[in-house]
C-alpha positions, 0 to 999 in steps of 0.5 A: 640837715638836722638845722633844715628839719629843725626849721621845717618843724618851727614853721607856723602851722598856719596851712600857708604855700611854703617852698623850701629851698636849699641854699645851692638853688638859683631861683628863676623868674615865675617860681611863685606864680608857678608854686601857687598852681602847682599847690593848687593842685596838691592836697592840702597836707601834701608835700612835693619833693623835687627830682634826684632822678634817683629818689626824691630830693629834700634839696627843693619842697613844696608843702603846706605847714600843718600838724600832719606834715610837722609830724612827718618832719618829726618822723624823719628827724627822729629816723635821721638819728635813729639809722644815722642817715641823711633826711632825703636816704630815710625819706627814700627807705620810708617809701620804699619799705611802704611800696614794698610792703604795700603800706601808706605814707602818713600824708600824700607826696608826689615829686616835682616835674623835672623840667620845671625844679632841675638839676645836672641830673634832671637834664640827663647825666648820672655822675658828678658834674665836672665843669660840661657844658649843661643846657637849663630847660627854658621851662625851669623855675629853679636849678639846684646845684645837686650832682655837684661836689664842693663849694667851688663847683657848686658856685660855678654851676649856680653862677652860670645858670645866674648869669643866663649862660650856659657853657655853651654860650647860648643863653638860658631863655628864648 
């Protein structure tokens, strides 16, 4: 985690669409042509998480490299330390102590729409995947292999959704 916030914060403040992508995600046909209007309707320093159905997740962004989104990479690798918390927790106590609070982030955030970046939470469970069967939206872009424990089930997820089968037997796309 402190390796990801290091290379978010070594990008070049160059203002240029940027999508980071854990490495447990399977990119799917038309991502960049989504990603370029996606981020035409963002502000310029705001960063798009994708959805944990329970707080946003750092496992898939879209933003804009700029000193206003450098200084918030900063600002988690800093309360990552400090609270010895993972960036997506602290991510998620800085919004919630500013709702509370009715404070303002230092640059706008929005969450992905979930039938587009997805994930076994995304299409409707809570718990852990344990190998069900799991359809992919035929709108997803990107599938995150979240919800899922160990590197072995991480592979069989990504490896299905890969492959354009789920195990259902029906293939991912129209």
């Amino acid at each position: 985690m402190m390796d990801k916030l290091a290379c978010l914060m070594s990008i070049p403040m160059d203002g240029e669409v940027t999508l980071y992508v854990d490495s447990d995600v399977v990119l799917m046909p038309g991502l960049h042509e989504w990603c370029e209007r996606q981020a035409a309707e963002m502000a310029f320093d705001e960063i798009a998480y994708s959805d944990d159905v329970v707080q946003w997740c750092a496992g898939v962004m879209l933003f804009r490299p700029t000193s206003k989104t450098h200084a918030w990479w900063r600002l988690i690798a800093d309360m990552s330390h400090i609270w010895n918390l993972p960036d997506q927790d602290v991510i998620h106590t800085i919004r919630a102590q500013c709702a509370e609070r009715g404070g303002q982030l230092p640059v706008p955030m929005r969450v992905l729409p979930a039938d587009r970046v997805c994930n076994w939470a995304t299409v409707g469970n809570t718990t852990v995947w344990s190998g069900e069967a799991f359809d992919v939206p035929k709108s997803c872009v990107a599938w995150h292999a979240n919800w899922t424990i160990g590197v072995p089930a991480k592979e069989e997820m990504l490896l299905r959704v890969a492959t354009g089968e789920t195990s259902s037997g029906l293939p991912l796309t129209a």
